[in-house]
N, C-alpha and C positions, 0 to 999 in steps of 0.2 A: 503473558505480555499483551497489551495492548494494543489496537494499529495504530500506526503513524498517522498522525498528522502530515496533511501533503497540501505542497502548496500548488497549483495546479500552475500559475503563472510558473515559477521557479522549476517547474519539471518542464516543462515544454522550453523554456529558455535553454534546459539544460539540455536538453536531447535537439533543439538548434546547434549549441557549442558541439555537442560530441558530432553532429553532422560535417560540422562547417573544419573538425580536427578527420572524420572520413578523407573528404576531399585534401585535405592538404597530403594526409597523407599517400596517398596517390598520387599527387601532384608532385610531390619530393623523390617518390620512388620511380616513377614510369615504370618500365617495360620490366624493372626488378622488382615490380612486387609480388611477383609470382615467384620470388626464390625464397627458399625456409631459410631458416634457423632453427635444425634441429635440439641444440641446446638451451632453446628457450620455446618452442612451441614447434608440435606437430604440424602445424597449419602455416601457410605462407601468410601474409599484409593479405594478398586478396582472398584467401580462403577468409581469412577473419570477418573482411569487410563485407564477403557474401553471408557470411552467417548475420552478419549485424544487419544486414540490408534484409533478408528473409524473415529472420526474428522479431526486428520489428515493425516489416510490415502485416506481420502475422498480431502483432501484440497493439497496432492502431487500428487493425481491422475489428479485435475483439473492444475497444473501447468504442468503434464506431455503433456496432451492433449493438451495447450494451446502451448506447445515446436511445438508438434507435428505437430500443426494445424487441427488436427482431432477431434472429437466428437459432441456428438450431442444440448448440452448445450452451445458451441464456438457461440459469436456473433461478427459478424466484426467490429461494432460501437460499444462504450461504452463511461460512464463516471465516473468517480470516484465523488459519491455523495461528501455531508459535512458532514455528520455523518460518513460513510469510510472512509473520509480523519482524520477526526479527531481521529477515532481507531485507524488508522496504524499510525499516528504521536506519540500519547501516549507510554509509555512504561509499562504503568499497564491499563489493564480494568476492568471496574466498576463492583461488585458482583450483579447479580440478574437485572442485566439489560434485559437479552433475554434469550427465555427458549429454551435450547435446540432441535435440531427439531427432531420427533419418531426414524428418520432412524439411528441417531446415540445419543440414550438415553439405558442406559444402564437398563437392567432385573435387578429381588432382587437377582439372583444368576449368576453373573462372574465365569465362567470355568479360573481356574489359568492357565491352557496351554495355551486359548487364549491368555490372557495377555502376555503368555513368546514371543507366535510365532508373534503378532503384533509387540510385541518390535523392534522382528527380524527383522520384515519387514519395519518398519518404519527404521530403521538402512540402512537395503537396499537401501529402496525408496530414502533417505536424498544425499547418495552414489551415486546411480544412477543418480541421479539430479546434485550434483557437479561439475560431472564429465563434464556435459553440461550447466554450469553455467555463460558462455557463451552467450548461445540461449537465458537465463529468458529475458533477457532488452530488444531483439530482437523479441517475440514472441507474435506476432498481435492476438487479440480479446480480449473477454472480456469472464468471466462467470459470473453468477450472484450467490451473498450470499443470502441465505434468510431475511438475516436481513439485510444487508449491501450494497446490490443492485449489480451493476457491480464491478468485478475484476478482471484485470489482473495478469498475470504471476508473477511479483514481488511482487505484491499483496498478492494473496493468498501464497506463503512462507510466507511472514512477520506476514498474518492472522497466520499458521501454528502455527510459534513459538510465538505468544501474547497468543493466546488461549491456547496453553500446557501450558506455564508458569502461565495462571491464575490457569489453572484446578491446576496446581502442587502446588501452592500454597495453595489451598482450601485444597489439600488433605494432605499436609505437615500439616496444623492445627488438621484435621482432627487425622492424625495420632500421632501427641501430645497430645492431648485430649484421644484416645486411650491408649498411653502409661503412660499417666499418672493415667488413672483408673485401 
């Protein structure tokens, strides 16, 4: 399979929308987003949103460095697997395919300030990247996903917002199952 075509404009718009459905979501739930619903997800509304808030700020730090040409995970060679080509073509990914890795698996208790100040800074980071939006299609190497193998610049945005919008989804149910007990 071949990679995706990615529109950089349409990904960053899209990982805005999953941001701006973040906040709502927390906004709807308050002080109940910290309750599960074990029949739909191990993870409470804020565990999810800590994952989503950690993952991609892990995953616009690697499209930063990849801008930049710096860091220590940049490889000059790369390839975009079949199993990456076929996530980033998808526009839903599978539940319970891959587990989380420890660096960004959320504790049983989520500090609500994190959540606000990640928001922020994912808001930031989305910003700061547009503005150079530009450089993604232009910037050589590769990093590697743990589950995904190598990824480029355009890559990892597009990982960004697939991933937020699963996790937002799980926690969207999640938070229905809440609101309706």
């Amino acid at each position: 399979m071949s990679a995706p075509t990615i529109d950089i404009e349409a990904e960053f718009q899209g990982l805005e929308r999953a941001l701006d459905a973040y906040d709502a979501l927390r906004a709807r739930l308050g002080e109940r987003e910290h309750t599960s619903a074990a029949d739909v997800s191990g993870w409470s509304v804020a565990q999810h949103l800590f994952h989503i808030a950690l993952a991609t700020d892990l995953a616009l730090r690697h499209v930063r460095s990849l801008c930049d040409g710096k860091g220590r995970l940049i490889a000059a060679e790369g390839e975009l697997g079949e199993r990456a080509a076929q996530v980033l073509a998808s526009e839903r990914t599978r539940r319970g395919v891959a587990e989380a890795p420890r660096m960004v698996r959320p504790g049983d208790d989520v500090n609500p300030q994190f959540l606000t100040n990640e928001l922020r800074g994912a808001r930031e980071g989305v910003a700061a990247l547009r503005a150079r939006a530009s450089e993604l299609s232009a910037a050589a190497g590769w990093i590697p996903h743990q589950e995904l193998g190598p990824l480029n610049a355009t890559h990892w945005l597009r990982f960004a917002r697939l991933h937020a919008e699963h996790h937002l989804a799980i926690a969207a149910e999640v938070a229905d199952a809440v609101s309706a007990s």
